[in-house]
Backbone as CSV, one residue per row, in Angstrom:
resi,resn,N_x,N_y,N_z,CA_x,CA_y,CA_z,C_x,C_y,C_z
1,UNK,0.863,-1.176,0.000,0.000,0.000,0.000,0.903,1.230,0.000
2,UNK,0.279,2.088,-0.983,1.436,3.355,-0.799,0.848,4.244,-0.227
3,UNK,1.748,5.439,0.110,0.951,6.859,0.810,-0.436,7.537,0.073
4,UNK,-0.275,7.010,-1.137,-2.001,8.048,-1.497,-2.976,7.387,-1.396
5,UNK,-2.516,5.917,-1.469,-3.792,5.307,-0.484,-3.856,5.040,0.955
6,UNK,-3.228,5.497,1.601,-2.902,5.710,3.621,-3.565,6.975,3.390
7,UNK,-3.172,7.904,2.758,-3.813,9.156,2.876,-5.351,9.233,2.723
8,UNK,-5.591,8.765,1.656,-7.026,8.173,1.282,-7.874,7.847,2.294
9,UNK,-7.371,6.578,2.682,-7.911,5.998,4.257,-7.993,6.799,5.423
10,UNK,-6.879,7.889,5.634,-7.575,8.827,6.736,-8.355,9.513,6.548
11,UNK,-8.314,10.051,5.222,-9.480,11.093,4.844,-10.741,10.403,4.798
12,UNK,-11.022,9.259,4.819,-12.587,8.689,4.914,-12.628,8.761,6.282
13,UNK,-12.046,9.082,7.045,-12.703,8.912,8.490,-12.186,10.071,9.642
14,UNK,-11.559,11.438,8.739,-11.695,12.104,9.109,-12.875,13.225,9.411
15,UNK,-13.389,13.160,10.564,-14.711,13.872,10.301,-14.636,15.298,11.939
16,UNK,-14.170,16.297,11.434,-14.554,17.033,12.664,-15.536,17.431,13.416
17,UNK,-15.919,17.438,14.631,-17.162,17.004,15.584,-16.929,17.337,16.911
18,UNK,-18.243,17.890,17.426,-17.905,18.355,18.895,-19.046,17.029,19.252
19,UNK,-18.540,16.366,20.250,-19.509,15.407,21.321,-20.028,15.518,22.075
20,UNK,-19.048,16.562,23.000,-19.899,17.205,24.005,-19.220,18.604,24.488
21,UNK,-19.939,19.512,25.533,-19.206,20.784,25.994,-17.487,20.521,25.873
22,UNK,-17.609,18.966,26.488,-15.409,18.997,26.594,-15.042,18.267,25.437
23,UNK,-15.596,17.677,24.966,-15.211,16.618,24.042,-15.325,16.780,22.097
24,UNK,-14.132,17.299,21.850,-14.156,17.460,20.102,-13.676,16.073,19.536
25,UNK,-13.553,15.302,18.554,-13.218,14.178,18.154,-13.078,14.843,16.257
26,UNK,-12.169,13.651,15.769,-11.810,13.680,14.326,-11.437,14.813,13.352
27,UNK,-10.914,15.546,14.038,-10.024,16.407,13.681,-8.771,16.509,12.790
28,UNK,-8.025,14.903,13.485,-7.062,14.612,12.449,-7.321,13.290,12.755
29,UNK,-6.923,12.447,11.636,-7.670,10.965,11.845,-5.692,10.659,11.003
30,UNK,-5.955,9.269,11.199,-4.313,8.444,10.421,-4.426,7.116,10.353
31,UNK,-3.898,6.868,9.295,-4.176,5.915,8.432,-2.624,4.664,8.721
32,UNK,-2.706,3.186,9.220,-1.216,2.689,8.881,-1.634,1.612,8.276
33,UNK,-0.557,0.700,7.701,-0.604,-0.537,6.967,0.629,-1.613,8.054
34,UNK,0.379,-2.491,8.555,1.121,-3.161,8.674,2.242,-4.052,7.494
35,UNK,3.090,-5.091,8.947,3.921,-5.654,7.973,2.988,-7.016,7.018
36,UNK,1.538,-7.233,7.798,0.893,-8.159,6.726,0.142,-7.638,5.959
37,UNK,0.343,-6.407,5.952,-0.626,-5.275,4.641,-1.872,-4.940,5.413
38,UNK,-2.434,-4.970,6.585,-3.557,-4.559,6.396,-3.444,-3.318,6.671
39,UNK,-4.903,-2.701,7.081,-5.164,-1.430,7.146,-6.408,-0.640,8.572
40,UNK,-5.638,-0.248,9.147,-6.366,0.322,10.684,-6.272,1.725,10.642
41,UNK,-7.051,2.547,11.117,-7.572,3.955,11.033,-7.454,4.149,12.457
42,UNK,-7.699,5.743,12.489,-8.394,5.983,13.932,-8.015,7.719,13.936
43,UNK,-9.194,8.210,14.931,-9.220,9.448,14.991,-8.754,10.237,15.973
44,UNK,-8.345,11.286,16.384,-7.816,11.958,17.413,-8.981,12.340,18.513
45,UNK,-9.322,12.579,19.530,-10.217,12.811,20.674,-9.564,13.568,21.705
46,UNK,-10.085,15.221,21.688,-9.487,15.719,21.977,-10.552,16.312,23.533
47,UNK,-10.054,16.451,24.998,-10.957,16.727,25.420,-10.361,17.767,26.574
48,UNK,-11.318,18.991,27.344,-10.871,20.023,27.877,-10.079,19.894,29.359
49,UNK,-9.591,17.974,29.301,-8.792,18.292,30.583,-7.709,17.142,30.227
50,UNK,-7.410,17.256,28.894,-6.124,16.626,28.105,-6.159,15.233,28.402
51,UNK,-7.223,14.252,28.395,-7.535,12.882,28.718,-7.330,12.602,27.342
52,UNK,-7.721,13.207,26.676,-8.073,12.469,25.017,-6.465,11.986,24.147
53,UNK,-6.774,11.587,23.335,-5.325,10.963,22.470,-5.481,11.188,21.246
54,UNK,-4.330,10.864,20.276,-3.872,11.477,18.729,-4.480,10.018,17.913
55,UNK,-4.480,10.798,16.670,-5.492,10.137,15.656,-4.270,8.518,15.589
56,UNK,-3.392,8.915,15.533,-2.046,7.517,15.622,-2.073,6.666,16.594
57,UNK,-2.805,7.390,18.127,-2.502,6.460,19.292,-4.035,5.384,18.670
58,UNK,-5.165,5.871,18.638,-6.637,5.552,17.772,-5.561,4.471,16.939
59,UNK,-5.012,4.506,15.839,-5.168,3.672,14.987,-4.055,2.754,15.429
60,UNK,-3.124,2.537,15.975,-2.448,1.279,16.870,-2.883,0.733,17.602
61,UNK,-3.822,1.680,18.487,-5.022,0.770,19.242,-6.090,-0.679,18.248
62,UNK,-6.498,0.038,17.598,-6.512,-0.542,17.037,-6.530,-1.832,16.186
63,UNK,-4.890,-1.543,15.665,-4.346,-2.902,15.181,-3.588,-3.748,16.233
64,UNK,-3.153,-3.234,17.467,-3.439,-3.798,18.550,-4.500,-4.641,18.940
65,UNK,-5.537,-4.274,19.108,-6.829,-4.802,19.546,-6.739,-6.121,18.150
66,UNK,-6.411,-6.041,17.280,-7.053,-7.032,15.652,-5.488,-8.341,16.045
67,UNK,-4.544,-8.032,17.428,-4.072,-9.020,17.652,-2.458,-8.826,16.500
68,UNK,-2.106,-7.486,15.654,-0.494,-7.306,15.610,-0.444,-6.015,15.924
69,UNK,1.418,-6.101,15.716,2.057,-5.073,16.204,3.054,-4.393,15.711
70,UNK,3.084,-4.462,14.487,4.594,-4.161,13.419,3.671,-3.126,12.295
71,UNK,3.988,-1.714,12.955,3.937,-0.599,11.640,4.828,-0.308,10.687
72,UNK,4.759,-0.147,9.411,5.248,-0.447,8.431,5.132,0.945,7.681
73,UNK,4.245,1.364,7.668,3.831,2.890,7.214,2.955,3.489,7.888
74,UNK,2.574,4.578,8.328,1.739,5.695,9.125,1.982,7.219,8.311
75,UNK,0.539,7.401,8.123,0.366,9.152,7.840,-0.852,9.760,8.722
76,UNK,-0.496,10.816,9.357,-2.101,11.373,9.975,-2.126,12.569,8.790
77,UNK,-3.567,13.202,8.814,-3.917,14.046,8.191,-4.715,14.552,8.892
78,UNK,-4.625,16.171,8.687,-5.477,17.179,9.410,-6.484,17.604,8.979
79,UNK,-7.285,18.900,9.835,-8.324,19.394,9.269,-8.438,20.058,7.631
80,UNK,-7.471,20.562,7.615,-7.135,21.520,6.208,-6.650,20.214,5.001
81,UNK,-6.930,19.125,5.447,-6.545,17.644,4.316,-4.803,17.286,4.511
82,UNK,-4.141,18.518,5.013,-2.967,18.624,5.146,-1.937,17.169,5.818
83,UNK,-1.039,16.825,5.510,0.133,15.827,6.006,0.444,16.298,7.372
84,UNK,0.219,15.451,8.685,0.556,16.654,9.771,1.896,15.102,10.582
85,UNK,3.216,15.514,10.667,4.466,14.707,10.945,3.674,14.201,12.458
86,UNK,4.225,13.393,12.816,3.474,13.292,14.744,4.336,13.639,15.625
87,UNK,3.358,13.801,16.743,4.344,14.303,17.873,5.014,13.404,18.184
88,UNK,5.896,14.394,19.430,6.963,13.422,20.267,6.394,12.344,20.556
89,UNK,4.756,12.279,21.502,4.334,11.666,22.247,4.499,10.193,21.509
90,UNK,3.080,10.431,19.846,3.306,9.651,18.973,4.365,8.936,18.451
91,UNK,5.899,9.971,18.303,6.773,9.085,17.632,7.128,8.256,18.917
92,UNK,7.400,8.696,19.710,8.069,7.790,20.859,7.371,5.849,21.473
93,UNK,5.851,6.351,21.205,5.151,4.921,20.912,4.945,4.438,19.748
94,UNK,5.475,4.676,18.903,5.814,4.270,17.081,6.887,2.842,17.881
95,UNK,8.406,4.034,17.991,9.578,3.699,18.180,9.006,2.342,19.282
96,UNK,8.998,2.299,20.152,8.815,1.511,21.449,7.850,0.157,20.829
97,UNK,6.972,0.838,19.739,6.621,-0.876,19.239,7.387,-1.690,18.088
98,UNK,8.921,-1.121,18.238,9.638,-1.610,18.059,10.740,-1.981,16.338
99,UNK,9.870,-0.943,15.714,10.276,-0.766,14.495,10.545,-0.123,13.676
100,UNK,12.282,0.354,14.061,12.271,1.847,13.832,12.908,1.963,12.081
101,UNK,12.591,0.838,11.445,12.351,1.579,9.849,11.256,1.728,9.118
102,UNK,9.874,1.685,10.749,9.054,2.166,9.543,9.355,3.591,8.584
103,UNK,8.074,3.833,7.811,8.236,4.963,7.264,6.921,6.117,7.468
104,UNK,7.163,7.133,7.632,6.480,8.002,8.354,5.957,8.874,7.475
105,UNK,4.799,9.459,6.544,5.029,10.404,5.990,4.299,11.772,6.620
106,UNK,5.739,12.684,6.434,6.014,14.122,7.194,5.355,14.844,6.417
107,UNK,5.416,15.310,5.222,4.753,15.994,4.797,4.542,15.560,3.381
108,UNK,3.537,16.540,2.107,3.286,15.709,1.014,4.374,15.458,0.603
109,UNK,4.390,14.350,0.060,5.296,13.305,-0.632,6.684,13.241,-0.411
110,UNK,7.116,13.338,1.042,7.971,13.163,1.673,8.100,12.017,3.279
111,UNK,8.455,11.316,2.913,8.110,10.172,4.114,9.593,9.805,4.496
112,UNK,9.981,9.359,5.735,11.221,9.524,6.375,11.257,8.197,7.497
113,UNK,11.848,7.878,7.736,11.844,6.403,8.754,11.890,7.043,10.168
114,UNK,11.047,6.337,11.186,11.255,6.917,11.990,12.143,6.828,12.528
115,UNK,13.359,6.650,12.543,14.553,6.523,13.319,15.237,7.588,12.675
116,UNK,14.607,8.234,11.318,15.548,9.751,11.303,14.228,10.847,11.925
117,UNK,13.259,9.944,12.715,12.789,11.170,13.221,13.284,11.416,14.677
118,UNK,14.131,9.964,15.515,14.497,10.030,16.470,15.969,9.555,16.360
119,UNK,16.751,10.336,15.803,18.035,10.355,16.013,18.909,9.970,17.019
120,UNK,18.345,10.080,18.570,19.034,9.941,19.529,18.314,8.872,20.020
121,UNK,18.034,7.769,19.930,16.790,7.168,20.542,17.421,7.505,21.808
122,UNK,16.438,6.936,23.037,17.667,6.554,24.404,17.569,5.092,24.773
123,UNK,17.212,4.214,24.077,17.209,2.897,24.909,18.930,2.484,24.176
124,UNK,19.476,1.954,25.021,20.958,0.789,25.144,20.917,0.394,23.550
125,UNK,19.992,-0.009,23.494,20.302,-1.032,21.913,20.431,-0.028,20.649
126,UNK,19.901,1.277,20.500,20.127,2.142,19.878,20.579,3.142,19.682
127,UNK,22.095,2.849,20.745,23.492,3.479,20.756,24.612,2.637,20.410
């Protein structure tokens, strides 16, 4: 699967939405493919006392929950349709599930492994 169809896939399930007084959801939604090709989504949930999580943590959950664990490619996309890179928070649980050549795409048609997004990792094995 390549990036314009990951991209594709977030944009079907990006949908921005208020739920309740605290609670906005799908704002930025992201799309990954594992190493057996499939395909898991999920949306960001954002809420007014910072409980909520990123459209990336949503879609590892996910493919978590469907029983694997090897990302292979990840793109989130924002409100404006835009390529949005992930945070620290995100890359750091990318990295930690253990596969740091996936490939990440940062912005349009530029995608980067995450291990040149974390240069320094800090665990022992990646010094």
């Amino acid at each position: 699967m390549d990036f314009s169809e990951l991209k594709a896939a977030a944009l079907e399930v990006l949908n921005p939405r208020r739920i309740s007084e605290e609670i906005e959801a799908g704002g930025v939604a992201a799309a990954l493919v594992t190493d057996r090709g499939n395909l898991y989504r999920g949306v960001c949930i954002d809420t007014a006392c910072s409980m909520g999580f990123c459209a990336e943590h949503a879609a590892i959950a996910a493919m978590l929950t469907a029983g694997e664990s090897r990302v292979e490619k990840i793109v989130a996309i924002g409100w404006g349709h835009h390529v949005m890179p992930p945070c620290g928070r995100c890359r750091e649980f990318l990295m930690q599930l253990g596969n740091p050549d996936c490939q990440v795409l940062v912005e349009e048609e530029r995608a980067v492994s995450l291990k040149e997004l974390l240069p320094y990792y800090w665990t022992e094995e990646s010094k």
